[in-house]
VOPAGU-2260 file (C-alpha; in pm, 1 decimal, decimal comma):
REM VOPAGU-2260
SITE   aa  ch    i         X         Y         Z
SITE  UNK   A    0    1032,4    1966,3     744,9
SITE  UNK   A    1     983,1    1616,2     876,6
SITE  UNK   A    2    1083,6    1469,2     562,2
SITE  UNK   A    3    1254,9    1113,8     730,5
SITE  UNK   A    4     935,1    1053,9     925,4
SITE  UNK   A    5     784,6     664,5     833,4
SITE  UNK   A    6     567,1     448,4     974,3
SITE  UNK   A    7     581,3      70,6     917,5
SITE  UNK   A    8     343,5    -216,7     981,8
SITE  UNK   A    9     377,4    -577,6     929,2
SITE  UNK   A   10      26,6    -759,5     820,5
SITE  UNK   A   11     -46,0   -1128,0     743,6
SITE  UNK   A   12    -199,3   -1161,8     456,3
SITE  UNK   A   13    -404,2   -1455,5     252,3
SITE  UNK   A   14    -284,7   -1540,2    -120,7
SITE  UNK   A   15    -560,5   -1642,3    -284,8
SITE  UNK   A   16    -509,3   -1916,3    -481,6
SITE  UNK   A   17    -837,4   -2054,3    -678,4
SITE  UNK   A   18    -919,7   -2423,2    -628,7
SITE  UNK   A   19    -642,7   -2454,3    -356,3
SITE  UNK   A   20    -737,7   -2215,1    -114,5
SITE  UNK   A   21    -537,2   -1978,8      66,5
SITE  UNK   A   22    -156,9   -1911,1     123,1
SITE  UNK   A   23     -52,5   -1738,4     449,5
SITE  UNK   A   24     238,6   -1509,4     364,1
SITE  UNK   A   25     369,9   -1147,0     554,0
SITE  UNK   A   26     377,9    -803,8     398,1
SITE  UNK   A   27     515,0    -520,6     512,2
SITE  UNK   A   28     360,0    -147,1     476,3
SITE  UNK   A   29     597,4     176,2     462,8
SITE  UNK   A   30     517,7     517,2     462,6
SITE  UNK   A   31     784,5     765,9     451,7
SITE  UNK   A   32     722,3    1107,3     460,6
SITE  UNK   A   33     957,0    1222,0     158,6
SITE  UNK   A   34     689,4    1035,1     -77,9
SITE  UNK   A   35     380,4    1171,6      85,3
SITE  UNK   A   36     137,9    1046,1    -184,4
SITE  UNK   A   37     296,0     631,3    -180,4
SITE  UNK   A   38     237,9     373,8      24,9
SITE  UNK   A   39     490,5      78,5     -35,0
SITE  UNK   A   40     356,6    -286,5      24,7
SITE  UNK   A   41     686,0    -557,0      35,4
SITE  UNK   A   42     580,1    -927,9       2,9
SITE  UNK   A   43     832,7   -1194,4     145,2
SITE  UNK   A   44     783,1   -1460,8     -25,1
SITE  UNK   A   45    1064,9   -1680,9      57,6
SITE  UNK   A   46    1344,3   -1544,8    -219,4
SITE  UNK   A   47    1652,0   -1331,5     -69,7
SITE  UNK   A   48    1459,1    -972,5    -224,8
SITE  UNK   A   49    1059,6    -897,4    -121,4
SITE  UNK   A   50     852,6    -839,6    -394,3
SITE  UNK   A   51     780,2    -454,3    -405,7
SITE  UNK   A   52     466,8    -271,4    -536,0
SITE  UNK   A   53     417,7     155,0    -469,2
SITE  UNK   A   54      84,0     267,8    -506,1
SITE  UNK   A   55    -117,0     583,0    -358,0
SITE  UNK   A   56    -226,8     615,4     -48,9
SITE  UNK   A   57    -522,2     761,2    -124,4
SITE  UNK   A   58    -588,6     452,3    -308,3
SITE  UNK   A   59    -589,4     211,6     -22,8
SITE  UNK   A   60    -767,0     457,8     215,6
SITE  UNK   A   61   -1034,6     498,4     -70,4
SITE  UNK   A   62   -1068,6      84,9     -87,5
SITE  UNK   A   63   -1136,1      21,5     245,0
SITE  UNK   A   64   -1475,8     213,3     201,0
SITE  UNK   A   65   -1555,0      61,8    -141,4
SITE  UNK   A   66   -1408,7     -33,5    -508,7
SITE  UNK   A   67   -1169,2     113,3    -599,7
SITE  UNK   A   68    -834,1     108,9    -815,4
SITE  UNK   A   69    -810,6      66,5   -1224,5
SITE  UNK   A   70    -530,2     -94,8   -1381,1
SITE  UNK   A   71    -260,0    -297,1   -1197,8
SITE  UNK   A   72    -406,1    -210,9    -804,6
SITE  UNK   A   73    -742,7    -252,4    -721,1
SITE  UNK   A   74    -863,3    -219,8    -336,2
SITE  UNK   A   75   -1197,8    -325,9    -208,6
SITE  UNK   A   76   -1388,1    -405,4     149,5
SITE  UNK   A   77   -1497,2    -769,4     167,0
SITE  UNK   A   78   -1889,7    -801,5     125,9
SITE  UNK   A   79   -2085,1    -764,4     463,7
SITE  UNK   A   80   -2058,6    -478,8     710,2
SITE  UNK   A   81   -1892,7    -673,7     978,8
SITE  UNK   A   82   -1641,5    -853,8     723,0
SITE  UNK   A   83   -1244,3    -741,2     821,9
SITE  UNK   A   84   -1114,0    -845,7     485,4
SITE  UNK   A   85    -996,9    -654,3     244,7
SITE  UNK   A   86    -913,5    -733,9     -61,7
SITE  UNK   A   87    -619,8    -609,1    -262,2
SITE  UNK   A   88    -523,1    -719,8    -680,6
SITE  UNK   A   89    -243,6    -666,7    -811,1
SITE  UNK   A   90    -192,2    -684,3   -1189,7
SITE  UNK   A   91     158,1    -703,9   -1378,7
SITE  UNK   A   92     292,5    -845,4   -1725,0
SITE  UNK   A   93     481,1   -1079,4   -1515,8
SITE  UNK   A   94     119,1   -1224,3   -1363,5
SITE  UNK   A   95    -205,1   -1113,7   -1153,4
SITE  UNK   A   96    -223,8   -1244,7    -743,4
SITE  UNK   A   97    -536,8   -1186,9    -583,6
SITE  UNK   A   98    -466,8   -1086,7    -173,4
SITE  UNK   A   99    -665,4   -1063,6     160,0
SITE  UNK   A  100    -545,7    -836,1     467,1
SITE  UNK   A  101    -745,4    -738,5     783,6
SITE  UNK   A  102    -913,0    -464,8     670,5
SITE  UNK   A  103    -875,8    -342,6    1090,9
SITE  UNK   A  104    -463,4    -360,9    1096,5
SITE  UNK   A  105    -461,3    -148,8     737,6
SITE  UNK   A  106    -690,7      75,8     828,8
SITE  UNK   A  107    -521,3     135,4    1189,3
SITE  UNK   A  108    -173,4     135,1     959,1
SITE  UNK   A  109    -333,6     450,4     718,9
SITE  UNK   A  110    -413,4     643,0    1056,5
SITE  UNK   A  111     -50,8     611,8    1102,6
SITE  UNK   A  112      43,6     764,1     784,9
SITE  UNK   A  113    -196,2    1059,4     893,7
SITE  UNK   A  114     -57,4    1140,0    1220,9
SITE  UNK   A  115     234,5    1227,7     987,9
SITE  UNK   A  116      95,5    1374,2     695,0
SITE  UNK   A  117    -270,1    1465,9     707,9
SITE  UNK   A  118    -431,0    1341,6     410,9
SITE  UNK   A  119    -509,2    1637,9     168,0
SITE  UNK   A  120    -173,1    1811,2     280,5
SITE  UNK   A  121      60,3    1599,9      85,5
SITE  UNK   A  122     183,2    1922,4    -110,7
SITE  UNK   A  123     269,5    2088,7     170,2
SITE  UNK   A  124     545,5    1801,0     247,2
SITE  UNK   A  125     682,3    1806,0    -117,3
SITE  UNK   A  126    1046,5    2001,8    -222,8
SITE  UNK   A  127     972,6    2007,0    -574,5
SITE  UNK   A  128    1276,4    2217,7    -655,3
SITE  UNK   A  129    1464,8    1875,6    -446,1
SITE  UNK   A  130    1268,5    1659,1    -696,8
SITE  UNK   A  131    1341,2    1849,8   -1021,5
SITE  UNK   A  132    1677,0    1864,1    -927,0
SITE  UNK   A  133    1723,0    1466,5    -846,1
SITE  UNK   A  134    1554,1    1405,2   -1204,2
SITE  UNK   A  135    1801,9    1637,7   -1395,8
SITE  UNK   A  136    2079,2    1448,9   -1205,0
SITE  UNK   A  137    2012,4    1126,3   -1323,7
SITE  UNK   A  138    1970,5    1144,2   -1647,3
């Protein structure tokens, strides 16, 4: 098992910020291989610690294509066929921010994260008696 495989991208991204415009600001994507099903998307926004949000894979993949996401992440393609934004929401009791990444560099980033895991064999990657075991543990 491959299970301390990841892949990593940087993107730059576009804050969107109603009635000011846009903010440039850098995210990173991670993929690791022991957490087949999560991409993680790190936000450095000038404080010592990014900001952090996890969210499925199949999610992002699915939102390049079209709408997608309830809740606190919601993915979709910019309107147009030859747009390369996409657009990514993210929701939280702490506040909502509204995001645009090249829909090219994520996409290229996901076929990355396949090379690794081929999407629809995430199971086959998983040690659930390793997870089960971690959970007792902690508690």
């Amino acid at each position: 098992m491959m299970n301390s495989v990841t892949v990593s991208a940087e993107l730059g991204l576009s804050l969107v910020v109603p009635e000011h415009g846009a903010v440039p600001l850098v995210a990173s994507l991670d993929y690791c291989a022991e957490d087949p099903y999560a991409i993680k998307m790190a936000f450095h926004v000038g404080t010592d610690e990014p900001v952090e949000w996890i969210f499925a894979r199949e999610l992002l993949a699915a939102g390049l294509e079209a709408p997608t996401g309830e809740g606190d992440v919601q993915v979709w393609p910019q309107d147009g066929d030859a747009s390369d934004i996409l657009n990514i929401a993210l929701s939280s009791p702490f506040g909502e921010a509204h995001f645009q990444a090249p829909k090219s560099a994520t996409a290229e980033f996901l076929r990355s994260t396949y090379q690794i895991i081929p999407e629809g064999s995430e199971t086959d990657f998983l040690n659930v008696d390793s997870e089960l075991e971690d959970l007792l543990w902690r508690t």
